[in-house]
Every structure is written in structure tokens, then in C-alpha cells.
VEXFI-331139 format. One record per residue: x negated, y, z negated of N, C-alpha, C, O in turn; residue number from 1; residue in one letter. Coordinates in Angstrom, 1 decimal. Atoms other than C-alpha are relative to their C-alpha. Layout:
BEGIN
{r {X; Y; Z}; {X; Y; Z}; {X; Y; Z}; {X; Y; Z}; NUM; 'A'}
...
***
This chain:
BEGIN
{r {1.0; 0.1; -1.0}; {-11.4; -44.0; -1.8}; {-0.9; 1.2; -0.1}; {-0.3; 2.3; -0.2}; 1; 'X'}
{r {1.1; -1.0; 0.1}; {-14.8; -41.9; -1.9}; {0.1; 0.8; 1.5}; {0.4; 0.2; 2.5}; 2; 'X'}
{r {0.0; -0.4; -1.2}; {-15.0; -39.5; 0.8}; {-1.0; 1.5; 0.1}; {-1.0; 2.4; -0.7}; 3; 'X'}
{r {1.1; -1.1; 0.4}; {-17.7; -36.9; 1.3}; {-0.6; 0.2; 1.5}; {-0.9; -0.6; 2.4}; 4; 'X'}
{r {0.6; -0.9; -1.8}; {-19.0; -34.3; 4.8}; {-1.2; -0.9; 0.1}; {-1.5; -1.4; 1.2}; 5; 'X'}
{r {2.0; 0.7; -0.1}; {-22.9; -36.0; 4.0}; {0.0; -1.0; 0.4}; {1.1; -1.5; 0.6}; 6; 'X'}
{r {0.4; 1.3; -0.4}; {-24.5; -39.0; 5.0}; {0.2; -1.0; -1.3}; {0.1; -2.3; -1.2}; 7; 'X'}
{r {0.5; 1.0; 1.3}; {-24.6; -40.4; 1.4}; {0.8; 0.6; -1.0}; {1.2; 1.8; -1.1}; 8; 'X'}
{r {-0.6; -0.6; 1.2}; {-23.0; -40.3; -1.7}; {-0.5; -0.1; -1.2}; {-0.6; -1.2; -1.7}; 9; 'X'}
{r {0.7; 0.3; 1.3}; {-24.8; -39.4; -4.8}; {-0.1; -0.8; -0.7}; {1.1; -1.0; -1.0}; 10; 'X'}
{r {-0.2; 1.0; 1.2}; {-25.4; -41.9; -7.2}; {0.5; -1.2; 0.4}; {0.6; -2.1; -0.4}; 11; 'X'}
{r {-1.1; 1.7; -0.7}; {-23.5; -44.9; -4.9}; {-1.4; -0.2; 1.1}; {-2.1; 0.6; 1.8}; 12; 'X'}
{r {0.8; 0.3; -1.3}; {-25.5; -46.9; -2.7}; {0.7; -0.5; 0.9}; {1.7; -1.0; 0.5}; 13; 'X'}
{r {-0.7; 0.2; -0.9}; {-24.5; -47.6; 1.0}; {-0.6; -1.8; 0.3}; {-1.7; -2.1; 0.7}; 14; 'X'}
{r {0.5; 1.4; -0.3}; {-24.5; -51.8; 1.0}; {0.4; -0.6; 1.8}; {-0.2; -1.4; 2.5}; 15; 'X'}
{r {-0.7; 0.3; -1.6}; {-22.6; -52.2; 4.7}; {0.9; 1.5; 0.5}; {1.5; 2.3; -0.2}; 16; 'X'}
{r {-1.1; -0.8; -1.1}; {-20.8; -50.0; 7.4}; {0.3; -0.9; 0.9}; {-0.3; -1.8; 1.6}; 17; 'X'}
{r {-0.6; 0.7; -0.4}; {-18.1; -50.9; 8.7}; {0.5; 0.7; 2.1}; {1.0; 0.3; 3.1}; 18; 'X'}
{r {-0.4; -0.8; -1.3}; {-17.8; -48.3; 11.6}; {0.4; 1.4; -0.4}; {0.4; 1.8; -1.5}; 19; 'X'}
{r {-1.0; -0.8; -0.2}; {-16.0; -45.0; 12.9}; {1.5; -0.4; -0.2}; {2.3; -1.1; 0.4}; 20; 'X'}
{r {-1.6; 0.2; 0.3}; {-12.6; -44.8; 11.4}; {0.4; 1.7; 0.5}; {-0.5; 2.6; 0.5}; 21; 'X'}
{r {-0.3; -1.1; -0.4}; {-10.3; -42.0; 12.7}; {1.5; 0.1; -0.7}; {2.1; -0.9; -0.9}; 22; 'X'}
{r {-1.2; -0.5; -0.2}; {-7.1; -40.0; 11.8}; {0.7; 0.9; 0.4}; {0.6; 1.9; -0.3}; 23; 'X'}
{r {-0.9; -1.2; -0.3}; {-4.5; -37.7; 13.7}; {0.9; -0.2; -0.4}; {1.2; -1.2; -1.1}; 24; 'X'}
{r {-1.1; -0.5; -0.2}; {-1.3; -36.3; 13.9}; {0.3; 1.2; 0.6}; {-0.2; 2.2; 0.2}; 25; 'X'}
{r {-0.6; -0.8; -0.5}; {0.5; -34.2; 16.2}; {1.0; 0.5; -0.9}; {1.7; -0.1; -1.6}; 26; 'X'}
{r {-1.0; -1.1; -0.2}; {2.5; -31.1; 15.6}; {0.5; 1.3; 0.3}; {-0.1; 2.2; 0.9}; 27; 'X'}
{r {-0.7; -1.1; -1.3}; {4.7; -28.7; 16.7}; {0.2; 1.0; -1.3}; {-0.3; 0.9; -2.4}; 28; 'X'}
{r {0.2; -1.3; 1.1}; {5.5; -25.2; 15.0}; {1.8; -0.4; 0.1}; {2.5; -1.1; 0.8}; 29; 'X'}
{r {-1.0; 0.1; 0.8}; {8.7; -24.9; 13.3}; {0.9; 1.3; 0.4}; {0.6; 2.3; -0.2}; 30; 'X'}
{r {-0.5; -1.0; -0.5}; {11.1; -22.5; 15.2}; {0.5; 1.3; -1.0}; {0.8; 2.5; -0.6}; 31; 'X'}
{r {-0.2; -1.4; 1.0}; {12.0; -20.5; 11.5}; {-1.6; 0.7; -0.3}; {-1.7; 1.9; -0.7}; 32; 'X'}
{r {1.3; -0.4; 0.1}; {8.2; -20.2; 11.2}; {-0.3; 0.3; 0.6}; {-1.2; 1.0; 0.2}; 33; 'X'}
{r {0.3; -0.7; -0.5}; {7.7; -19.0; 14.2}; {0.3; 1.2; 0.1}; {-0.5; 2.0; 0.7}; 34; 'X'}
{r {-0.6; -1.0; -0.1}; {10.0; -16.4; 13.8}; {-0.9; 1.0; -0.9}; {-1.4; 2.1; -0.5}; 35; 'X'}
{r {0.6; -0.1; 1.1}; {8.5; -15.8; 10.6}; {-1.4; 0.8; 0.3}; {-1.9; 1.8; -0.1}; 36; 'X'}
{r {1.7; 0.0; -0.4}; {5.1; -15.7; 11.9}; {-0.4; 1.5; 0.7}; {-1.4; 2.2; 0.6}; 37; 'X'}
{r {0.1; -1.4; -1.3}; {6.0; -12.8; 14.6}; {0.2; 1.0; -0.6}; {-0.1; 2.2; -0.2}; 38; 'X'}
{r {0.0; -1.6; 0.7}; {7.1; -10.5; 11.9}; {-1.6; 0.2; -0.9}; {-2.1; 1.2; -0.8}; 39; 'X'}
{r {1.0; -0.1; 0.5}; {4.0; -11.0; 9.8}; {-1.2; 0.1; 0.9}; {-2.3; 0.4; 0.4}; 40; 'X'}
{r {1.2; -0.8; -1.0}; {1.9; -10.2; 12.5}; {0.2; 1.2; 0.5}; {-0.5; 1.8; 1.3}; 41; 'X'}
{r {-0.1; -1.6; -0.4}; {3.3; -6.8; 12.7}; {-0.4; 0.5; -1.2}; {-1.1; 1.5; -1.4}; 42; 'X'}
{r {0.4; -1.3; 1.1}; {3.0; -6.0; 9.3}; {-1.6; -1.0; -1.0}; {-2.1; -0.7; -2.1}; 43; 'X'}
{r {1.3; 0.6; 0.4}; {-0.2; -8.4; 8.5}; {0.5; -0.9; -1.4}; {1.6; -1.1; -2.0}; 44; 'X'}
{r {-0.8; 0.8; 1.1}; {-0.6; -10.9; 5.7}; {0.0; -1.6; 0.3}; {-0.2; -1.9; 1.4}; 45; 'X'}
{r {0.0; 1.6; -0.2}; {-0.5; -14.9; 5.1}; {1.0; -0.6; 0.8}; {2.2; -0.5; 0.3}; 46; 'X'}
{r {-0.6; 1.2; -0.4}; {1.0; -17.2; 7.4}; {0.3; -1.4; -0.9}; {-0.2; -2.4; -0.7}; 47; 'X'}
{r {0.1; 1.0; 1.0}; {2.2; -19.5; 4.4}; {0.8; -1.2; 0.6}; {0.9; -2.3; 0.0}; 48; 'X'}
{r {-1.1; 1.0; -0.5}; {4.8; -21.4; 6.7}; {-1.4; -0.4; 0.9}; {-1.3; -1.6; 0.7}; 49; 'X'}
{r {1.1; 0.4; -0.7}; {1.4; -22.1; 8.9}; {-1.1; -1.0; -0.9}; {-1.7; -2.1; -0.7}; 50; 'X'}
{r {1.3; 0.7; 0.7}; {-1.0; -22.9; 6.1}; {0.7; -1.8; -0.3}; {0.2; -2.9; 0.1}; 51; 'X'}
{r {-0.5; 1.3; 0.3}; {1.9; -25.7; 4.6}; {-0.2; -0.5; 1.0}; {-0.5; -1.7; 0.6}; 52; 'X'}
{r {-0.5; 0.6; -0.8}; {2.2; -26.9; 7.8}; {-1.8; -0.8; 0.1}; {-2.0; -2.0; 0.2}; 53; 'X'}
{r {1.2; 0.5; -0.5}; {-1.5; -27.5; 8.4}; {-0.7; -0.7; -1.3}; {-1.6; -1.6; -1.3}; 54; 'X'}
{r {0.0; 1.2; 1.1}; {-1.7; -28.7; 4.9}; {0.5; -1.1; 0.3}; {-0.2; -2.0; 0.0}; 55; 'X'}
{r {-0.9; 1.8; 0.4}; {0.6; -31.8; 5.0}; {-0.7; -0.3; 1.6}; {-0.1; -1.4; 1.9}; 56; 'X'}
{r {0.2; 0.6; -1.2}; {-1.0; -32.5; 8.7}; {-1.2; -0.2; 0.0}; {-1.8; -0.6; 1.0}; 57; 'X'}
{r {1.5; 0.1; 0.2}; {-4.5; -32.4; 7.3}; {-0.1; -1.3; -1.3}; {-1.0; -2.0; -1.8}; 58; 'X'}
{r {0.0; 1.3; 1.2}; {-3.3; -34.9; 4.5}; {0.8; -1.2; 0.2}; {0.9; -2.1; -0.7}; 59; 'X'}
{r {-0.7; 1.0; -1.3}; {-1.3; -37.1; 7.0}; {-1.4; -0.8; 0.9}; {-1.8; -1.9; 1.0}; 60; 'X'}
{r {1.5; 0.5; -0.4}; {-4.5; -37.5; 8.7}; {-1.4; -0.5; -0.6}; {-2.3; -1.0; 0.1}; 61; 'X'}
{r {0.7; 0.3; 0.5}; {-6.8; -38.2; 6.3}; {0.5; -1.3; -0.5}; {-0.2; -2.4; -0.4}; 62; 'X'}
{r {-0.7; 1.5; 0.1}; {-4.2; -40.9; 5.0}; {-0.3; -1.2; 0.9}; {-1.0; -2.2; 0.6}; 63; 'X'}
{r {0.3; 0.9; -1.1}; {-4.3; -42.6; 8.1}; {-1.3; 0.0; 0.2}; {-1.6; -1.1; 0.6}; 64; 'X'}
{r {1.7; 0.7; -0.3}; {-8.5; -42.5; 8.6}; {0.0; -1.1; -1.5}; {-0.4; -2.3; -1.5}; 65; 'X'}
{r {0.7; 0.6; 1.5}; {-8.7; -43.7; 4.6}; {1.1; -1.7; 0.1}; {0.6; -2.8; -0.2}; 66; 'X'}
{r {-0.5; 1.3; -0.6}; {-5.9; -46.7; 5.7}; {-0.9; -1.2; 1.1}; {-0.8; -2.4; 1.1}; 67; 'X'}
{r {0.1; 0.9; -0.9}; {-7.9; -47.8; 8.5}; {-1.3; -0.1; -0.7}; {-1.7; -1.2; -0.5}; 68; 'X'}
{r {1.2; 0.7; 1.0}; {-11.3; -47.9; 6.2}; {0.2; -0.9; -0.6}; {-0.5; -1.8; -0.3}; 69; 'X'}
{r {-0.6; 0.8; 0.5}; {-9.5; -49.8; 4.1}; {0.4; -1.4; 0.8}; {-0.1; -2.5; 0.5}; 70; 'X'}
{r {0.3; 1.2; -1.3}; {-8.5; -52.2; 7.0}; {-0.8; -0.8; 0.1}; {-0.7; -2.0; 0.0}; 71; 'X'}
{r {1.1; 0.7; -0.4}; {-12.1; -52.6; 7.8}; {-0.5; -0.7; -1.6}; {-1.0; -1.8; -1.5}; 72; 'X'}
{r {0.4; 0.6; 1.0}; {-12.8; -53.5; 4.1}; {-1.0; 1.1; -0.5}; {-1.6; 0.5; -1.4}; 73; 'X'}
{r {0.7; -1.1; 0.7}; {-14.8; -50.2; 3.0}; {0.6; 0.2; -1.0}; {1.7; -0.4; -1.3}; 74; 'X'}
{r {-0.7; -0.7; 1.0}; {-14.2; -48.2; 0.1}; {-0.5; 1.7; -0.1}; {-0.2; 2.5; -1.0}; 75; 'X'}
{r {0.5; -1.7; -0.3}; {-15.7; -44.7; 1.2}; {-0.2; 0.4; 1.5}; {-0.4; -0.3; 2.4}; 76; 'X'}
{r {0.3; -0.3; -1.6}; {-16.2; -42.8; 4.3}; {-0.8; 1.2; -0.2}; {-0.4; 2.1; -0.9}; 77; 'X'}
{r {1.4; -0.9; 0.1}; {-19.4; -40.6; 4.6}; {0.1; 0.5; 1.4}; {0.5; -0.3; 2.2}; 78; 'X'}
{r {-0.2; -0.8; -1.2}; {-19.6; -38.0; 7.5}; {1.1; 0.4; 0.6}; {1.4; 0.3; 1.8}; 79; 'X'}
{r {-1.4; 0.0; -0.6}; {-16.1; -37.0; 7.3}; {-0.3; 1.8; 0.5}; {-1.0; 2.7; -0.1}; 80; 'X'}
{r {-0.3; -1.3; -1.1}; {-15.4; -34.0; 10.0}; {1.5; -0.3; 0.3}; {2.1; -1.3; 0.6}; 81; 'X'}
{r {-1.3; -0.3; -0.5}; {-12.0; -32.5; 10.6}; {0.1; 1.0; 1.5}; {-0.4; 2.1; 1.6}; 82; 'X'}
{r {0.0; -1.1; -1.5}; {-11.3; -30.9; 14.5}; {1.9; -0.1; 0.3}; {2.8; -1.0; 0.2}; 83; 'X'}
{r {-1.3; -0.5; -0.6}; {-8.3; -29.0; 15.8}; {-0.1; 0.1; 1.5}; {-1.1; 0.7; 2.0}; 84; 'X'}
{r {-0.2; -1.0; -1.0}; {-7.0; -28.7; 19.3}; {1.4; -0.1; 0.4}; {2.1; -0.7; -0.3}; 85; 'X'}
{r {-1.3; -0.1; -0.3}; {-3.7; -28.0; 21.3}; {-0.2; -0.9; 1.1}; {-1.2; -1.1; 1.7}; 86; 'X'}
{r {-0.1; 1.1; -0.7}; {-2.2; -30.7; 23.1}; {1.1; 0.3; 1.0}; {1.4; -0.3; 2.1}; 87; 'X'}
{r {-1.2; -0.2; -0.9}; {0.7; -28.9; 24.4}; {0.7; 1.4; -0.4}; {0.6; 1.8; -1.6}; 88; 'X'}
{r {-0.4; -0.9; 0.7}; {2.4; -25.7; 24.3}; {1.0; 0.4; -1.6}; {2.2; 0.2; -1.6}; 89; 'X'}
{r {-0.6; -0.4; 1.6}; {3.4; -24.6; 20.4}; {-0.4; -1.3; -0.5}; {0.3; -1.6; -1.4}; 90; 'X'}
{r {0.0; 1.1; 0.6}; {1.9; -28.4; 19.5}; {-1.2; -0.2; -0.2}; {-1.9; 0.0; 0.8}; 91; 'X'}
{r {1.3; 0.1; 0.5}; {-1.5; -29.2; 17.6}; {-0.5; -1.2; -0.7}; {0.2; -1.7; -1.6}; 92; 'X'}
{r {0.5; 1.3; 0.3}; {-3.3; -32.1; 16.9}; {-1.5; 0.4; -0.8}; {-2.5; 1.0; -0.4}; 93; 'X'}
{r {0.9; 0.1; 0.8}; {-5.4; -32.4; 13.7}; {-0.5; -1.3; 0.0}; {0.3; -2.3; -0.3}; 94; 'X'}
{r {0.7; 1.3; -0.3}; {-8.1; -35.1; 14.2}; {-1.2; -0.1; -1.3}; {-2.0; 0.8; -1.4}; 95; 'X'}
{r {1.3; -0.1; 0.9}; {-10.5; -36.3; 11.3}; {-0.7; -1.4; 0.6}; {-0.1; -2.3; 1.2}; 96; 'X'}
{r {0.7; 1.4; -0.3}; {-13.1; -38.9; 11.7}; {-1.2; 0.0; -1.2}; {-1.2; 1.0; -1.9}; 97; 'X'}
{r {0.7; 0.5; 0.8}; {-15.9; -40.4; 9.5}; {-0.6; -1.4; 0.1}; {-0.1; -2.3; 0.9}; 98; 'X'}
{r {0.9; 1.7; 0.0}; {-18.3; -43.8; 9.0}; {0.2; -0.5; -1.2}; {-0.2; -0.1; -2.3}; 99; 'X'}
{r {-1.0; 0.6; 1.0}; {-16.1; -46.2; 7.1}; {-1.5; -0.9; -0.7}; {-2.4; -1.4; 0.0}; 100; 'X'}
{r {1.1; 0.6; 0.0}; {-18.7; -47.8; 5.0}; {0.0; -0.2; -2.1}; {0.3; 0.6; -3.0}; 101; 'X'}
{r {-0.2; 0.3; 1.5}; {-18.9; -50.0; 1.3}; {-1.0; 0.6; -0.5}; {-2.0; 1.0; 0.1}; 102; 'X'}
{r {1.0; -0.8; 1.0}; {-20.8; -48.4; -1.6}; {0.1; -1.0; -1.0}; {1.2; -1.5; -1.2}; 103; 'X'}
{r {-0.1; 0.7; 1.1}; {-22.1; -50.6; -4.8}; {0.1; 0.8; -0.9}; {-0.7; 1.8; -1.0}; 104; 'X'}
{r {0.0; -0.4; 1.9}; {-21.0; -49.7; -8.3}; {-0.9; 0.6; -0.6}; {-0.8; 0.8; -1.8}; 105; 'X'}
***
């Protein structure tokens, strides 16, 4: 599936849209990574148990918008945006959204 931040995708033309498709997932922090986390903020440095975590929950969510394009019968999604916020203490919700929409050959 094509997926691109712009309104359009080079070279493809937009024959139908099918709508707003969305994907989240909730989650929580990882009580050895937090541990983790609290020493590396004394002596500075990557959060790598943070980045994985917001990796696989940024590619959990994109799954799920690109499933429900699919659904509608698209094959790309143009104006994709990703937003973070907290839902609950230590718990984060990555939300993407986009306009599910067919492209010809």
C-alpha cells in the first residue's frame, strides 16, 4: 500500500476516495525500562528501550489504518499524520490518520 504526508502521489493519479482511515494503539511503559530510563537520565544518552517501544507502536498503528484502507477498497493513503498523547498515567496512545483513497497505474 502507497502511503505518503502530501495530498498526491507523484506520478499516480487519485481516481476515488474512499475517506478518513485511522490507526491507534495504547501503551504502557515497561517497568525494566523504566528503571532503565531513570538511570539514563542521570548520566544522559538514548532511551533505546523507549525508541523500540514507540517503534513497534508506530508500526502497529500504521498496520491497522493501512487494514482499514484496504477495507474501504483503496490502495494508498495520502495526508498521513501521526499524533501522540497520554491517556493515563505511564500509558500513551499513538494515533495515525490519513485519506484512504485509489490511485491508477
Amino acid at each position: 500500500m502507497l502511503m505518503t504526508n502530501i495530498e498526491t502521489i507523484p506520478g499516480k493519479q487519485i481516481v476515488a476516495c474512499q475517506g478518513v482511515v485511522a490507526g491507534s494503539t495504547v501503551r504502557t511503559k515497561h517497568a525494566g525500562r523504566d528503571f532503565m530510563a531513570g538511570i539514563k537520565n542521570i548520566f544522559g544518552g538514548e532511551l533505546r528501550g523507549y525508541t523500540e517501544l514507540l517503534e513497534e507502536s508506530r508500526e502497529q498503528a500504521v498496520k491497522r489504518m493501512q487494514q482499514q484502507a484496504t477495507q474501504l477498497g483503496a490502495n494508498a493513503v495520502v495526508n498521513v499524520r501521526f499524533s501522540t498523547s497520554s491517556v493515563a498515567a505511564g500509558a500513551a496512545e499513538i494515533y495515525v490518520y490519513g485519506t484512504a483513497v485509489t490511485v491508477a497505474d
